[in-house]
N, C-alpha and C positions, 0 to 999 in steps of 0.2 A: 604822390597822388594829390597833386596841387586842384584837381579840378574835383576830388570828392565833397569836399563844403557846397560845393555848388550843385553836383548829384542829386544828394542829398535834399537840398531847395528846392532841386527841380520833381522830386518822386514824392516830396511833402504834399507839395501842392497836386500832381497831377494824379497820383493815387486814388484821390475820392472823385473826381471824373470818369477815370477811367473803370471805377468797379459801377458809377449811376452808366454810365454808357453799355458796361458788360450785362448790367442788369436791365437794363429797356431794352435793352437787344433781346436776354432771353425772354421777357415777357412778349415782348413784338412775336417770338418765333411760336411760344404758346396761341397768345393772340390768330399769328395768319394759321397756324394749325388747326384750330379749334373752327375756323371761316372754312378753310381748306377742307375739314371732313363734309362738306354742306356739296362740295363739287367746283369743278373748275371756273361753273358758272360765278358760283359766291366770289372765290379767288379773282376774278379778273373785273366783277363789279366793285369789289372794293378796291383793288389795282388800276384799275380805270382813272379814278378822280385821288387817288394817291400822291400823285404829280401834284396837282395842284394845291392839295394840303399841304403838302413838301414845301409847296410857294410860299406861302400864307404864314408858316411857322415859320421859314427863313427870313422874312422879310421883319416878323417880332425881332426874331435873334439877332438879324443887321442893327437894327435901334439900339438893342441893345448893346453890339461890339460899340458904339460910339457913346455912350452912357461909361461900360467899362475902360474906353480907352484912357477918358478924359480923365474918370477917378482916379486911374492906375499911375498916369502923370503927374495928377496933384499929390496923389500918395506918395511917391519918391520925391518929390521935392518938397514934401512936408507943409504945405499949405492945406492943414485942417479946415480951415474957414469955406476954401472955395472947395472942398472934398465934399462938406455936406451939403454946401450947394447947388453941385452936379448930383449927388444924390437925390435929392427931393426932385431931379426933371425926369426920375422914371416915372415918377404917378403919374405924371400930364402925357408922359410917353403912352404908358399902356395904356388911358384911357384914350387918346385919341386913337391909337392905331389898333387897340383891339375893339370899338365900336365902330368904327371904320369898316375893318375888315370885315366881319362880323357882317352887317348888313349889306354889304356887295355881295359875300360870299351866298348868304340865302335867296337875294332877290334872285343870280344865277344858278340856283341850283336845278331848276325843273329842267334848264336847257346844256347846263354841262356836258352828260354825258354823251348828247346827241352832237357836239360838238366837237368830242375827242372820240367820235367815229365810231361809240359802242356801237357793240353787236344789240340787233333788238329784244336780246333773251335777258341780257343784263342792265338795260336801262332805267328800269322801274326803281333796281335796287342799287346802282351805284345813285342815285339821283337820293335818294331816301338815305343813302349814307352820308353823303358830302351833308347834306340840308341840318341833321340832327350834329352832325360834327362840327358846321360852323354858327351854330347857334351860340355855344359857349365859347369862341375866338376870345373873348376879352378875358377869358379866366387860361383861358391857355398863354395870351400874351403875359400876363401876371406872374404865370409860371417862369417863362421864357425869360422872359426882361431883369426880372426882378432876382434872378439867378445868376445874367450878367452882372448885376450892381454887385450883388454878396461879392460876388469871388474878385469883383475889381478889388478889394479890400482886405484879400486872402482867405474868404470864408467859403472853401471849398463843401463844408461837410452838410451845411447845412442843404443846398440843393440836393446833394446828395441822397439822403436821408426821405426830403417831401418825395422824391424821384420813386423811389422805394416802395415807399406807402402806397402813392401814387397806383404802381402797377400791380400791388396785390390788391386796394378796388377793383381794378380793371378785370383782373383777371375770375376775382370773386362771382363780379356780377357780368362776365361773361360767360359763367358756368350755368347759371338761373338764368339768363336772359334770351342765348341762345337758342339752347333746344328746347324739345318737348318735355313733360313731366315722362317720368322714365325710372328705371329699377338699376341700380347700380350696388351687385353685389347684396343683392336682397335687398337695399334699401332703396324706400320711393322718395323717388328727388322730384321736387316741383322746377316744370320749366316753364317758361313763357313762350316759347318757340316764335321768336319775333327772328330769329335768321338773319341772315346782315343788321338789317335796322337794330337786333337787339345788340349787335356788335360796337353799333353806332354811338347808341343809347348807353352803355357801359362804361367808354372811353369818355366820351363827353362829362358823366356823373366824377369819375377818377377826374376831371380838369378842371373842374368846381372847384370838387373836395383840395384838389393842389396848388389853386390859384390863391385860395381865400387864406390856404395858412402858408405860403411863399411871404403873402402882403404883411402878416402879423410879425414874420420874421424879418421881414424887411422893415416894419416899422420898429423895431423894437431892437435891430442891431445900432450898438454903442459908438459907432463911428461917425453913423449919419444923425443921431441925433433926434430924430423923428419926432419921439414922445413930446420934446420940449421946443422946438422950433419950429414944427409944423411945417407944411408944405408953401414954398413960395417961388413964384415962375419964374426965372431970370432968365428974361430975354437974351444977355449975351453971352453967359452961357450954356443955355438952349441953342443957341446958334452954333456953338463951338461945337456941342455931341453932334447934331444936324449933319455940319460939314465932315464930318466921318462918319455918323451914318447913311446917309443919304449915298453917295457911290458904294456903299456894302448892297443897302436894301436895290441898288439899279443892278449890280453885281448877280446877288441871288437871285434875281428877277431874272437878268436873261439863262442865267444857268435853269433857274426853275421853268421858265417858258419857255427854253430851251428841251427841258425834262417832260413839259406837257406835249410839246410837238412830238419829241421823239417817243412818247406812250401813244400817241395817237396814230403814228406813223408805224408802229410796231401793231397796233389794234387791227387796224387793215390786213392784217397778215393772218387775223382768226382769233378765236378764244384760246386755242390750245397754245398757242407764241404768246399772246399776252399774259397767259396766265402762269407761263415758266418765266417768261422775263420778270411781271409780278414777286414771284415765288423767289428766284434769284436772286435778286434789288436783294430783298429783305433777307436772304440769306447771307450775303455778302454783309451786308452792317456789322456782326460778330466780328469780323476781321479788321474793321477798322479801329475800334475800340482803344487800342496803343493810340493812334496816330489822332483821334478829338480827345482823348485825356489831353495827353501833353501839349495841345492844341492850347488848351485853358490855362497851362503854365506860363506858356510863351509868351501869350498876348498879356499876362500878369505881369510876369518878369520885364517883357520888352518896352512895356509904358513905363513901368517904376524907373527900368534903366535911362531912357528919354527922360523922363523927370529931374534925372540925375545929371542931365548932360550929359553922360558917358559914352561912346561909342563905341568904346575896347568892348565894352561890356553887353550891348546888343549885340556885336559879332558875334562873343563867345556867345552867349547865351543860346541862340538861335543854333549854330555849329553844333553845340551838346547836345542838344534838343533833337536837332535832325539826324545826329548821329545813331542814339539810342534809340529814336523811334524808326529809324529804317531796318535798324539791326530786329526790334520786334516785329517788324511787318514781314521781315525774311522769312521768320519764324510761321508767323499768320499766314504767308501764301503759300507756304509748304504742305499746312492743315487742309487750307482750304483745297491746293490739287487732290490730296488724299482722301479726301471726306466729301469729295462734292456731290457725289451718290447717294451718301448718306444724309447728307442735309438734306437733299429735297425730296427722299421719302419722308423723310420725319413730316412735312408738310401737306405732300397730296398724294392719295395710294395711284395717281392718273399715271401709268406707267410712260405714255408719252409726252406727260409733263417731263416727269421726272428726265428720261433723255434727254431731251432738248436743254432742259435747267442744266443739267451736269455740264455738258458742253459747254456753255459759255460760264459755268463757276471757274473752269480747270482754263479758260482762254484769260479770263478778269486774274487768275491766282498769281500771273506771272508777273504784274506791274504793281501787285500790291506796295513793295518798297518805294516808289516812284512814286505814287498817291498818298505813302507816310511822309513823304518829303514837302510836298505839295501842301496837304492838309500846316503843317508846322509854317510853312513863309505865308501860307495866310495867316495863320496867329499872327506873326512876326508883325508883318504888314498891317493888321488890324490893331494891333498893341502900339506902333508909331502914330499910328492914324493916319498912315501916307495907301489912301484906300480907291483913290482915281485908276492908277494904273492897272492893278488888278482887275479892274471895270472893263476895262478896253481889251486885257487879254482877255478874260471869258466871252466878247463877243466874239471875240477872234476867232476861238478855239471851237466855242460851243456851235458856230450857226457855220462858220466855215469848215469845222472837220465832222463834228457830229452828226449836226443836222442835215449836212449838204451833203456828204458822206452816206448818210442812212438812204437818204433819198435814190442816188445815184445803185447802193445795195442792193434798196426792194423794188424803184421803176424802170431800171432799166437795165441791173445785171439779172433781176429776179432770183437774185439770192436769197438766203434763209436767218433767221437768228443769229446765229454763229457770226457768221459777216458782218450783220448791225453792233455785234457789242465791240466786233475789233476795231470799232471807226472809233466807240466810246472810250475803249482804250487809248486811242492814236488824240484824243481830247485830251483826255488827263496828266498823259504825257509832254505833250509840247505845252501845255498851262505849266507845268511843272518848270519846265525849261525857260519859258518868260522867265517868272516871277526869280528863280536863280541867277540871270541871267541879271535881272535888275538887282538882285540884295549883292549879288558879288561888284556889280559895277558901284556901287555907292550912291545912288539915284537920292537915295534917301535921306542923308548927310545934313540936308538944311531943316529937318525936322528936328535934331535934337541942341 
């Protein structure tokens, strides 16, 4: 068992990811449950501009992968000096890109919805959601960012943990905020019956409450130094996290406006497709859970190994990694064919949600191991900082098979759902295939 010390390395670290990911999942499934009892309408106005949050937060998290790539290198080759460094350029990160985003995303808020083709029953209130959810963007990049720095350094638990907390606000003041004041088992419960908006309003207070002690832990971890060195801008290497983040954030960018087309392309089709696609998406995230834990190891492991010079040791690494996380995704798509009925009552009692949802859980269930693969060579990829090519396959895939695919689906076969996620699948797939395609060829060799 030559390869257990390194097992072991690798379930150290991706352990406390993968129980924050298990657990934002099941608050997410409370969360759209809780939207979901309100009707399909709620369901598909908060699924509306979903997409676009999806953008907004990946495009923190890209900043982020180049914050941890760079630490994760100087970590393995032992250069402390330049470690806290790179650490002190998250704070000019998340203030720039979470003010930033933050005031694009509100000044767009009254026209989004009408621009991703809502229905006019749900416009008022997907508009009222994105607007109160992107008010606080800078305490969510906080969260986001500042979660890549920890773990660049092996500090899995702490995000973990705010992650946590996190979701029991959420879900606290989703209970009060939501509905009416109401009797529950003889007891009168005061509500605010604010309906999506208080949905909005909840999640937003949870990204305050997460941002502000993300930062305290982040100033106050021992490696970067913070207390006593204080924050100082270095230009060169700001430029160095840049040039690995910057093709992540264009990366997420076409995947996520990739994601905004095809919600909107899917929106056309009615409330009752949007609101199982909706319902879907976020029933499907449970299942990924294995494959972004050990996501977080990979790109840990595969900068320190870079760091290291070592190249035996990216191979294996990444090989272990994709081994074990396909083997759990086996497991994961099995659940998901068997349960995909069950999932999307749990969320909308709309029995023609529910159809339609089922159907494309048990079509998405079969490629689940293909998308654990996937998920891991982008750590891989994000952890060398060799992050261009992956750029060029998600246009590839995304606007060539997805996008052009869905299109071809609903203008001109006038097909149904079903057909739209098999295109998304035939996406995920051939991305999968690239990116293997390039770590087996060695592309990446002059990175370490």
């Amino acid at each position: 068992m030559k390869y257990l010390p390194k097992i072991k390395e690798i379930c150290f670290l991706a352990w406390p990811a993968i129980v924050q990911e298990a657990l934002s999942v099941v608050v997410a499934y409370i969360d759209t449950a809780m939207v979901g009892m309100l009707g399909a309408n709620a369901s598909a106005a908060v699924g509306l501009t979903g997409s676009v949050n999806w953008l907004t937060s990946s495009i923190a998290v890209a900043f982020g992968v180049g914050i941890l790539s760079v630490c994760a290198k100087v970590d393995g080759a032992k250069d402390n000096d330049k470690l806290q460094i790179a650490g002190q350029q998250s704070f000019f990160v998340v203030i720039g890109i979470g003010l930033f985003i933050s005031i694009v995303c509100v000044l767009i808020s009254p026209y989004l919805p009408i621009w991703l083709n809502g229905d006019d029953a749900i416009i008022h209130d997907a508009s009222m959601y994105f607007l109160i959810t992107s008010m606080t963007f800078l305490f969510r990049s906080s969260v986001l960012i500042f979660s890549s720095t920890l773990r660049s350094v092996k500090d899995m638990t702490t995000p973990m943990m705010i992650n946590i907390y996190m979701n029991i606000v959420n879900i606290v003041l989703n209970f009060f905020l939501i509905y009416p004041s109401r009797e529950i088992y003889g007891i009168y419960v005061i509500g605010a019956n604010l309906g999506v908006s208080g949905a909005a309003i909840a999640t937003s207070i949870s990204y305050v409450f997460g941002g502000i002690w993300m930062f305290v832990r982040y100033l106050r971890n021992q490696r970067f130094n913070l207390i006593h060195t204080g924050f100082h801008f270095n230009a060169k290497v700001f430029k160095e996290c840049m040039s690995i983040s910057i093709p992540v954030a264009m990366e997420r960018s076409v995947i996520c406006f990739g994601h905004v087309t095809f919600s909107s392309m899917i929106a056309t089709m009615g409330v009752v497709p949007l609101a199982a696609h909706t319902i879907a998406i976020q029933a499907e995230q449970a299942f990924y859970c294995p494959g972004y834990g050990f996501q977080s190891a990979a790109a840990t492991l595969v900068g320190n190994a870079v760091g290291e010079k070592d190249i035996s040791k990216v191979k294996q690494t990444t090989y272990l990694i994709c081994a074990m996380t396909s083997g759990l995704m086996v497991i994961a798509g099995i659940l998901l064919f068997i349960n995909a009925a069950s999932l999307m009552s749990f969320f909308t009692p709309d029995q023609e949600v529910i159809s339609m949802g089922t159907t494309v859980l048990r079509i998405v269930s079969v490629s689940e191991p293909i998308y654990g693969i996937l998920v891991i060579l982008e750590g891989t990829f994000n952890g060398m900082g060799d992050t261009k090519a992956p750029f060029i396959f998600s246009c590839i895939t995304m606007w060539g098979v997805r996008i052009f695919g869905t299109y071809i689906v609903i203008h001109i076969l006038h097909l149904g759902l079903a057909q739209v996620w098999v295109m998304m699948v035939c996406d995920n797939v051939l991305r999968c295939i690239l990116l293997l395609q390039r770590f087996l060829r060695e592309k990446w060799k002059y990175l370490v």
